[in-house]
LUMZATI-19533 format. One line per field, with one value per residue: x, y, z of N, C-alpha, C in turn; residue number from 0. Coordinates in Angstrom, 2 decimals. Each point is the difference from the previous one (the first is absolute). Layout:
n_east <- (X  ...)
n_north <- (Y  ...)
n_up <- (Z  ...)
ca_east <- (X  ...)
ca_north <- (Y  ...)
ca_up <- (Z  ...)
c_east <- (X  ...)
c_north <- (Y  ...)
c_up <- (Z  ...)
seq <- (NUM  ...)
END
This chain:
n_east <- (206.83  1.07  -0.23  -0.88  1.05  1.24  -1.21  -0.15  1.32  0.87  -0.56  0.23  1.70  -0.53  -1.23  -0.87  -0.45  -0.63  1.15  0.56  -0.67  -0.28  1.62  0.16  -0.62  1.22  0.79  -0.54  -0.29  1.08  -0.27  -1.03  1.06  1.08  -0.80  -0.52  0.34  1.15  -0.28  -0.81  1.18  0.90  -0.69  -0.21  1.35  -0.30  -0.42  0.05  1.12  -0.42  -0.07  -1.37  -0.95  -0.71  -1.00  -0.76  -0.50  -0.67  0.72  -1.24  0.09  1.32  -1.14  0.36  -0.25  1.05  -1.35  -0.05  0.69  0.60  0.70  1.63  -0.61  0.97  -0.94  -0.59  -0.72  -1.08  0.25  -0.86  -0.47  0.56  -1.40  0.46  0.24  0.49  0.98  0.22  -0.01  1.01  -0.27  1.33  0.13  0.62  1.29  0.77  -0.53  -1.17  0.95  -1.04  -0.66  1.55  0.10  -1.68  0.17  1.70  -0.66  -0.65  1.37  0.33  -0.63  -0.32  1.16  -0.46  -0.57  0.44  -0.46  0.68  0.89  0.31  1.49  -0.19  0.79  -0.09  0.02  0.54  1.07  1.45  -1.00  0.42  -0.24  -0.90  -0.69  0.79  -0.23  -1.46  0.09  1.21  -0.94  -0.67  0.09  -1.64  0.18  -1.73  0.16  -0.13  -0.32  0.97  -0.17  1.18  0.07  -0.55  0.99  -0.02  0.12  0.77  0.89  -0.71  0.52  0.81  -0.24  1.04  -0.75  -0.12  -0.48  -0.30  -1.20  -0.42  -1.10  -0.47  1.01  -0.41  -1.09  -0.90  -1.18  -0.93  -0.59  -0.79  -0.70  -0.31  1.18  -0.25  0.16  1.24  0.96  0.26  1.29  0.70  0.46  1.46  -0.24  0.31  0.26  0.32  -0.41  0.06  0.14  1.09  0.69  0.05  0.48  1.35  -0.18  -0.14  0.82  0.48  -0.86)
n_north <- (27.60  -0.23  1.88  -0.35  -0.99  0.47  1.04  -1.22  -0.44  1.62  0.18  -1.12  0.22  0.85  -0.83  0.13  -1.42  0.35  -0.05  -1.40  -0.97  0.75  0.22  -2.11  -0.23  0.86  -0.53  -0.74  0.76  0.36  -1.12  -0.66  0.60  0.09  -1.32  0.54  -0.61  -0.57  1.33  0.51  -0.23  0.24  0.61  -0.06  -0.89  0.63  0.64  -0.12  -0.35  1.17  -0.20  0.13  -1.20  0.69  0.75  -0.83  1.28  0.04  1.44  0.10  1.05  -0.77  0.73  0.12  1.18  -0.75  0.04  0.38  -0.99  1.32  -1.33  -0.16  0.21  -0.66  0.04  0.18  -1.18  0.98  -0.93  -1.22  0.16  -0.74  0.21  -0.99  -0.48  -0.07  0.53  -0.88  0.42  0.02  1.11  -0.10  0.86  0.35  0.48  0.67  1.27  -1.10  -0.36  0.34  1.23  0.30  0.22  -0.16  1.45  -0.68  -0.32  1.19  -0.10  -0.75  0.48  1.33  -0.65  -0.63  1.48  0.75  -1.43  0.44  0.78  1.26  0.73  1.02  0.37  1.00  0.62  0.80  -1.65  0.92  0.00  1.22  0.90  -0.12  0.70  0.90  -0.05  -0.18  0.74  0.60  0.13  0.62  1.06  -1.02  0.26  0.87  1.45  0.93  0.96  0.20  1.20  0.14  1.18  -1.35  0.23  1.20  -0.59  -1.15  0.66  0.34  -0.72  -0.79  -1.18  0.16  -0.87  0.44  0.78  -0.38  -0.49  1.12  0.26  -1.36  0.77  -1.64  -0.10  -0.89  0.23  -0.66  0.11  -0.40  -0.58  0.56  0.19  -1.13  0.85  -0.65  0.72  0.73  0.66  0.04  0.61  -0.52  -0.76  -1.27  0.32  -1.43  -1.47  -1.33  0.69  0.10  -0.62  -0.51  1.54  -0.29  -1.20  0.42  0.53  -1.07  -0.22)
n_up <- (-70.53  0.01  -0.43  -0.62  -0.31  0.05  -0.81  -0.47  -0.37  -0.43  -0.82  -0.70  -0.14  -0.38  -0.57  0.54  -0.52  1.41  -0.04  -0.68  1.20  1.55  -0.70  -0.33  0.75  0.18  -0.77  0.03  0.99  -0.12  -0.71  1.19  0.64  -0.58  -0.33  -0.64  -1.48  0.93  0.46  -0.96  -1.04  1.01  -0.10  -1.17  -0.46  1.00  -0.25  -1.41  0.69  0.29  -1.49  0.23  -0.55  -0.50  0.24  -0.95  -0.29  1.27  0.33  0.15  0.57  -0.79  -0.77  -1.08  -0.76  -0.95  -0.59  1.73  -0.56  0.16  -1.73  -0.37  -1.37  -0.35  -0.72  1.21  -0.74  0.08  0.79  -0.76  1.91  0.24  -0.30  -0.48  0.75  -1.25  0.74  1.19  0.87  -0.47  1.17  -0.63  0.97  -1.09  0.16  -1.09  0.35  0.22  0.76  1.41  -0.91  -0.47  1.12  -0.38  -0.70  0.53  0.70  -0.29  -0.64  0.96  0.93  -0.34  -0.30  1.20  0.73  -0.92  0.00  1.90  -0.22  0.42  -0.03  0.77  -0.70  1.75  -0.50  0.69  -0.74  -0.44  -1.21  -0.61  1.26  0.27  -1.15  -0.18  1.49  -0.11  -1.46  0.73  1.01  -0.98  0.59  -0.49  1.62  -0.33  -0.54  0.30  -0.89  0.85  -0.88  0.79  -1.49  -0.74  1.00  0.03  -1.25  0.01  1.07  -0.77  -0.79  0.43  0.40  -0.42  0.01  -1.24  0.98  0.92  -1.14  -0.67  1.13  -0.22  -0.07  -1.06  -0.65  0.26  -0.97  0.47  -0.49  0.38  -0.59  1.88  -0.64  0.11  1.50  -0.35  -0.81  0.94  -0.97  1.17  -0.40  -0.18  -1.08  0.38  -1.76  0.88  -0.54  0.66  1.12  -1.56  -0.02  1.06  -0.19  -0.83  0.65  0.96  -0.82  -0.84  1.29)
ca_east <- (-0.62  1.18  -0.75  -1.22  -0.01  0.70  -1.06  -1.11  0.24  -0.06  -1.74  -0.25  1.01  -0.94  -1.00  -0.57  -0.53  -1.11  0.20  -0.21  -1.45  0.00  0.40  -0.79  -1.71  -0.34  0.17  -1.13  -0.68  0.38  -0.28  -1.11  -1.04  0.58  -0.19  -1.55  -0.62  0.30  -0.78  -1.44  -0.18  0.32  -1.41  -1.15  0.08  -0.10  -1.35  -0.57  0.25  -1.39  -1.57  -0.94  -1.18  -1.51  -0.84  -1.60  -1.23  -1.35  -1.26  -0.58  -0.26  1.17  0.49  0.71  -0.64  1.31  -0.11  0.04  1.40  0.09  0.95  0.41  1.15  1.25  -0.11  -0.23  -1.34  -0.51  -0.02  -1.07  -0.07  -1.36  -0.58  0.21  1.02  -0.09  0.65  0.43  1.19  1.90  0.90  1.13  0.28  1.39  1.15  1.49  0.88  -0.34  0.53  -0.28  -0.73  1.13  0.35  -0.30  -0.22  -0.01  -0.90  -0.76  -0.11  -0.22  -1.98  -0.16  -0.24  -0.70  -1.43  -0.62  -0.96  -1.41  0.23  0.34  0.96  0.62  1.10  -0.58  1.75  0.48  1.40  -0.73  -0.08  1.63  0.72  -0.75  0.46  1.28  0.11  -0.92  0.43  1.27  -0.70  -0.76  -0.89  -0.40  -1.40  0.21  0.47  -0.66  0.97  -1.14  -0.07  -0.61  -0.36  -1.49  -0.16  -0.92  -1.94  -0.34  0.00  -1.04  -1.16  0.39  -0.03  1.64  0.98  0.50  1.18  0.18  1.54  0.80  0.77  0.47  0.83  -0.80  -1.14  -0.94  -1.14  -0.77  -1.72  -0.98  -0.97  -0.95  0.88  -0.07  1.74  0.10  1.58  0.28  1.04  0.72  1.54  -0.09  -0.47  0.25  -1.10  0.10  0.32  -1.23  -1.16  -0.52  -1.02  -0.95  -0.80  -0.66  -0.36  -0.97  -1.05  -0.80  -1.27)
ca_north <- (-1.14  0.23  0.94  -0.77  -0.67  1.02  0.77  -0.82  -0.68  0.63  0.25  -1.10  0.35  1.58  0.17  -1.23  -0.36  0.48  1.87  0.05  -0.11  1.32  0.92  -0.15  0.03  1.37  0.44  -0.50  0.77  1.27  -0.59  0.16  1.69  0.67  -0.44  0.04  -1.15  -1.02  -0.28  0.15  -1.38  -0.71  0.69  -0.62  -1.06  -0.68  0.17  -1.16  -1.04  -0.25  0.70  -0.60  0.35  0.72  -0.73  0.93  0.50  -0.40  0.77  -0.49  1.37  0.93  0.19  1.49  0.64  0.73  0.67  1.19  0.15  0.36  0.01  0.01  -1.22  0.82  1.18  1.08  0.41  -0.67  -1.15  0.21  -0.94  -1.12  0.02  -1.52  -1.09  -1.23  -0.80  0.73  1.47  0.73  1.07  0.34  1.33  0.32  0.62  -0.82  0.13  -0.44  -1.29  -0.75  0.01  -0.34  -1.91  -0.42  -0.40  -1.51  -0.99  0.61  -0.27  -1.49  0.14  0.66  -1.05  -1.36  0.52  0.94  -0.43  -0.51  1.21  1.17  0.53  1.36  0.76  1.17  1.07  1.25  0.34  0.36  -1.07  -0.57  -0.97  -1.05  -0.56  -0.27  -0.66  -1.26  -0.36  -0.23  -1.14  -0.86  -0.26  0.66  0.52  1.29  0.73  1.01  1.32  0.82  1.37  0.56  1.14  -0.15  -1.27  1.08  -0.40  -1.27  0.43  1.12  -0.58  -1.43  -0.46  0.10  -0.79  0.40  0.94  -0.69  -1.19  0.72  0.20  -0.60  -1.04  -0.17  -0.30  -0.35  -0.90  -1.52  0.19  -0.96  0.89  0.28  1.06  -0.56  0.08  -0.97  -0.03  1.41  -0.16  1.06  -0.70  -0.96  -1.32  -0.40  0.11  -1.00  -0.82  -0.66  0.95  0.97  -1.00  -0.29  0.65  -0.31  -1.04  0.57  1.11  -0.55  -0.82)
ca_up <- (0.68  1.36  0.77  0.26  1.11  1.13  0.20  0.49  1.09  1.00  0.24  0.93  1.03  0.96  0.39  0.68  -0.97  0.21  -0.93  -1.13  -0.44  0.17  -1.12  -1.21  0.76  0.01  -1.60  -0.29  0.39  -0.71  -1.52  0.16  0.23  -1.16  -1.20  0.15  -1.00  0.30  1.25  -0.88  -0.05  1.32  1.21  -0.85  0.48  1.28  -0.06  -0.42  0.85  0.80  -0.57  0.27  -0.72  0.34  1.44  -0.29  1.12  0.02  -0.57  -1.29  -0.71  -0.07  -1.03  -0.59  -1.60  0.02  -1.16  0.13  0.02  -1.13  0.07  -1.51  -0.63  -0.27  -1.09  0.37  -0.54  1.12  -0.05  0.19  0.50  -0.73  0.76  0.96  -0.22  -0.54  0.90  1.17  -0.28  1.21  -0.23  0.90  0.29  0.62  -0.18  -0.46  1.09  0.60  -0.15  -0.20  -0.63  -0.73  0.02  0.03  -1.67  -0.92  0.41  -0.53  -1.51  -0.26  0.14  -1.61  -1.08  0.36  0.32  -0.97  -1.01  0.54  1.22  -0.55  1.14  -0.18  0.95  -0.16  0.99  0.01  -0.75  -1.28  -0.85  -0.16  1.30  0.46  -1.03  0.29  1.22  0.22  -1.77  -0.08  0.80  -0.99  0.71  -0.99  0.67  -0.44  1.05  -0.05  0.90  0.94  0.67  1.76  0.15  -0.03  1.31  1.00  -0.09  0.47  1.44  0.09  -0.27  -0.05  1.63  0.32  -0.27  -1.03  0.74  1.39  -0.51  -1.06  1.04  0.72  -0.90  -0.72  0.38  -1.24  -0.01  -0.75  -0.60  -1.49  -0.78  0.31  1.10  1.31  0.38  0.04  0.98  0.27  0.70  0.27  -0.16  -1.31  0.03  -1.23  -0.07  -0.58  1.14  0.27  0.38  -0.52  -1.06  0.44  0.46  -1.60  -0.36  0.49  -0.05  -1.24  0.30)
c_east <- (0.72  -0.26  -1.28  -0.01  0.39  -0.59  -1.09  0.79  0.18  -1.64  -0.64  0.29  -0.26  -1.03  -0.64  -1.08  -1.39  0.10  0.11  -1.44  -0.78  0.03  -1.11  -1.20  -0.10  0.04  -1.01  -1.25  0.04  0.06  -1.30  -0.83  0.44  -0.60  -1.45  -0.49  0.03  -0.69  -1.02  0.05  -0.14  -1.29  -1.02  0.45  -0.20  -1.22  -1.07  0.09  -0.98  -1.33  -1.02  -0.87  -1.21  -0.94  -1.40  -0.48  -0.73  -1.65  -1.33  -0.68  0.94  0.37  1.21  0.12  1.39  0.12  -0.28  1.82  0.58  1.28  0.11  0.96  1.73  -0.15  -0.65  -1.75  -0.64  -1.15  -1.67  -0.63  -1.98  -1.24  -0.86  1.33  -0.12  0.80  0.77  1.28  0.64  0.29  1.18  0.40  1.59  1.07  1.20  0.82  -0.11  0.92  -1.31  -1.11  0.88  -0.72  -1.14  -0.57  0.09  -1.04  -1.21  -0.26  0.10  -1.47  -0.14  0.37  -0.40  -1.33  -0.12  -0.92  -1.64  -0.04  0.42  0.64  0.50  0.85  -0.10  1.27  -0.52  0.93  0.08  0.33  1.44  0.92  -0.86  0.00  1.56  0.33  -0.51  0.53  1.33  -0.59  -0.55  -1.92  -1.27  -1.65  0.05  0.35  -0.85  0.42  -1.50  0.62  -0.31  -0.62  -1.47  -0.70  -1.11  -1.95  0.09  -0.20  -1.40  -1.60  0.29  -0.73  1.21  0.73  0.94  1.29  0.68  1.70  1.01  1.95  0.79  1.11  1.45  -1.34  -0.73  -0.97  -0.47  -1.06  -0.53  -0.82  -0.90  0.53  0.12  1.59  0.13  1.24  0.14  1.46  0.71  1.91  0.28  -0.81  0.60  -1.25  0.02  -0.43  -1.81  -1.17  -0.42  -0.79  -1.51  -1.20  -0.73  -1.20  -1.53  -0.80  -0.23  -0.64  -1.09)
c_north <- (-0.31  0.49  -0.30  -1.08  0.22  0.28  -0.58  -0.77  0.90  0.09  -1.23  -0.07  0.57  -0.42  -1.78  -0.43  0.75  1.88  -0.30  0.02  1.44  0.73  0.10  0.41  1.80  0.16  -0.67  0.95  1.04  0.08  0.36  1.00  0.77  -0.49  0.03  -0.69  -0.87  -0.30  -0.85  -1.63  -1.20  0.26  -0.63  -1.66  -0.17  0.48  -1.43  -1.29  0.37  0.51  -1.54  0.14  0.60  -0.89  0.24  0.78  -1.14  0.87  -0.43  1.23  1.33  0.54  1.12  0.18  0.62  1.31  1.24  0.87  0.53  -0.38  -0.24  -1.31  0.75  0.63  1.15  -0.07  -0.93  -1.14  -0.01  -1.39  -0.94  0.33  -1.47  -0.25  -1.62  -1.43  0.73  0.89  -0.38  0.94  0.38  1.31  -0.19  0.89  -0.65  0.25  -0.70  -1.75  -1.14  -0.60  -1.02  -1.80  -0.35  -0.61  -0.78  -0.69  0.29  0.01  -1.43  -0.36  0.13  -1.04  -0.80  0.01  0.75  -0.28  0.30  1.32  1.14  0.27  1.28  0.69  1.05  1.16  1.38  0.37  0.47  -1.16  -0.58  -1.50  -1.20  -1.25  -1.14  -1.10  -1.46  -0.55  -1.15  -1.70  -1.08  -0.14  0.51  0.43  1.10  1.00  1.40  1.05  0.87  1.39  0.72  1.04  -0.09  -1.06  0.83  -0.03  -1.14  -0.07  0.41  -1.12  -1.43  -0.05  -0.53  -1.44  -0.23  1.06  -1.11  -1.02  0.67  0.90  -0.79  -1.36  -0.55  -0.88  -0.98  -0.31  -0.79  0.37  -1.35  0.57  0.49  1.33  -0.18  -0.35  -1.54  -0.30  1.49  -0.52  1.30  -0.65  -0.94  -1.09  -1.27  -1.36  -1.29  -0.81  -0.35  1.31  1.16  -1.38  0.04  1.21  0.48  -0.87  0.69  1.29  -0.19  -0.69  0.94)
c_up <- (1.31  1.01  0.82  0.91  1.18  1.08  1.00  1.25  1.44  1.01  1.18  1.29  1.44  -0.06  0.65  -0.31  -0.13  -0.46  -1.07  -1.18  -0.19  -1.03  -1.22  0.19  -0.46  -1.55  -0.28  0.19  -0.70  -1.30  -0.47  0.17  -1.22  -1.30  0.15  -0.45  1.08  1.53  -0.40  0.23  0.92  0.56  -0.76  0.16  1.56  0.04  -0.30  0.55  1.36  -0.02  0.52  -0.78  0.50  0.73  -0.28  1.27  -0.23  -0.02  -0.89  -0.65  0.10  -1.41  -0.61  -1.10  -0.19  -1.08  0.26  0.47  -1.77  -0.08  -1.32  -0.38  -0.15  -1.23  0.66  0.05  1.63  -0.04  0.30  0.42  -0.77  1.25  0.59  -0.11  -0.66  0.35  1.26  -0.36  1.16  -0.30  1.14  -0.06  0.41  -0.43  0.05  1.56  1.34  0.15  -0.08  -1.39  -1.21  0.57  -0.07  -1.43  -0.89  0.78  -0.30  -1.38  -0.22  0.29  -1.33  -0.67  0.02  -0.54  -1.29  -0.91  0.82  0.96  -0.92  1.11  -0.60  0.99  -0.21  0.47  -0.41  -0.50  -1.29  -0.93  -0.53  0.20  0.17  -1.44  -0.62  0.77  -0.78  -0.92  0.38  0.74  -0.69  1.25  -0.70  0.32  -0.42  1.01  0.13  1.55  0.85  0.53  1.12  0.22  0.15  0.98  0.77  -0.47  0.50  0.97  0.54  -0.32  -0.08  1.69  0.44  -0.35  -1.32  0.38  0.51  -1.09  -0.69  1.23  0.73  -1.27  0.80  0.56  -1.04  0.46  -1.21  -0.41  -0.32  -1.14  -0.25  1.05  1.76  0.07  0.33  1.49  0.01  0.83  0.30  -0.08  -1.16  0.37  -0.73  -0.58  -1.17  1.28  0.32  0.33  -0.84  -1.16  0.77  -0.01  -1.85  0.02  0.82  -0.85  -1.59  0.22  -0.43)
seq <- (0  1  2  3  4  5  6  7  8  9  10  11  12  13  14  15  16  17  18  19  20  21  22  23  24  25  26  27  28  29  30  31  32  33  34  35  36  37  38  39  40  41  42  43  44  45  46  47  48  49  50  51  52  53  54  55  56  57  58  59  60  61  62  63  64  65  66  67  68  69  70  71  72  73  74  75  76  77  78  79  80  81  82  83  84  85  86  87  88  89  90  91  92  93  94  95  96  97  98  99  100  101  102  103  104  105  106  107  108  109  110  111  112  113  114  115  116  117  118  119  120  121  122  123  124  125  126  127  128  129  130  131  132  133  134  135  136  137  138  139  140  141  142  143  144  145  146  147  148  149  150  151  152  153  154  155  156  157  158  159  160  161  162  163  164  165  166  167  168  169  170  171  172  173  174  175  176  177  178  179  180  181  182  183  184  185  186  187  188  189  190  191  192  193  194  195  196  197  198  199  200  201  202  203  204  205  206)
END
């Protein structure tokens, strides 16, 4: 302990308060780039401190048929989309590896519990189930999830009018349906997904 202080006092000694700052400012940095969990973490908390809520289109003939999206539950069995919708649909397109997709989920799973008596929310990835599983479970996050195979991304391409590409590409992403498959909110980037304007846009489309 002696040593240590010694240590520190020599250190002070030689350096000027603004090298001292400097130094820390660099181990700090260098914490950061070396700890990956911990970037993750730091990048998903500042993140969320500037997520914004969604913005209805106003389109009035913007529809989309997600059922021409082939995807799976984490047992592997493929998922079989309803040919109405009995209540509006959320679907979030995202990846673990994505910070910002990470930060928006708790707010997303706080929607989902507000809304699940009056909405359906799905989370859509390219991640493998495992992982993704694992991830939400440890979360307690309890929107469903379903997997999407890239190898079979090349018919959708082929026969979708792209925007199903357009979001799946673009993560993370979501859209809104009513129950009439009429796009509601088409988002590009996180969202967060609490707060007066998402009530408000609930309160609009159970009219």
């Amino acid at each position: 302990m002696i040593s240590l202080k010694k240590a520190w006092a020599t250190y002070k000694n030689r350096k000027t308060r603004l090298g001292i700052v400097i130094d820390f400012c660099l181990v700090a940095l260098l914490i950061f780039i070396t700890i990956p969990d911990l970037r993750m973490r730091l990048m998903v908390n500042t993140i969320r401190l500037t997520l914004r809520q969604p913005q209805v289109i106003q389109d009035e003939n913007y529809y989309l048929t997600p059922g021409e999206l082939r995807a799976y539950t984490s047992e592997g069995e493929l998922y079989e989309w309803p040919d109405t919708l009995e209540k509006p649909l959320l679907i979030n397109f995202g990846a673990l590896w994505s910070a910002q997709n990470r930060a928006e989920l708790k707010s997303l799973n706080v929607f989902w519990e507000k809304y699940k008596e009056k909405i359906d929310v799905l989370y859509v990835t390219f991640d493998s189930a495992d992982e993704v599983e694992e991830y939400m479970e440890a979360r307690s996050y309890g929107f469903k999830r379903l997997y999407i195979r890239e190898d079979e991304m090349s018919m959708l391409e082929r026969e979708e009018d792209g925007m199903i590409v357009d979001l799946i590409y673009s993560i993370p992403s979501s859209v809104l349906l009513d129950t009439d498959s009429k796009v509601v909110i088409k988002k590009f980037g996180a969202a967060k997904w609490r707060g007066g304007r998402v009530d408000d846009i609930m309160l609009s489309i159970e009219k």
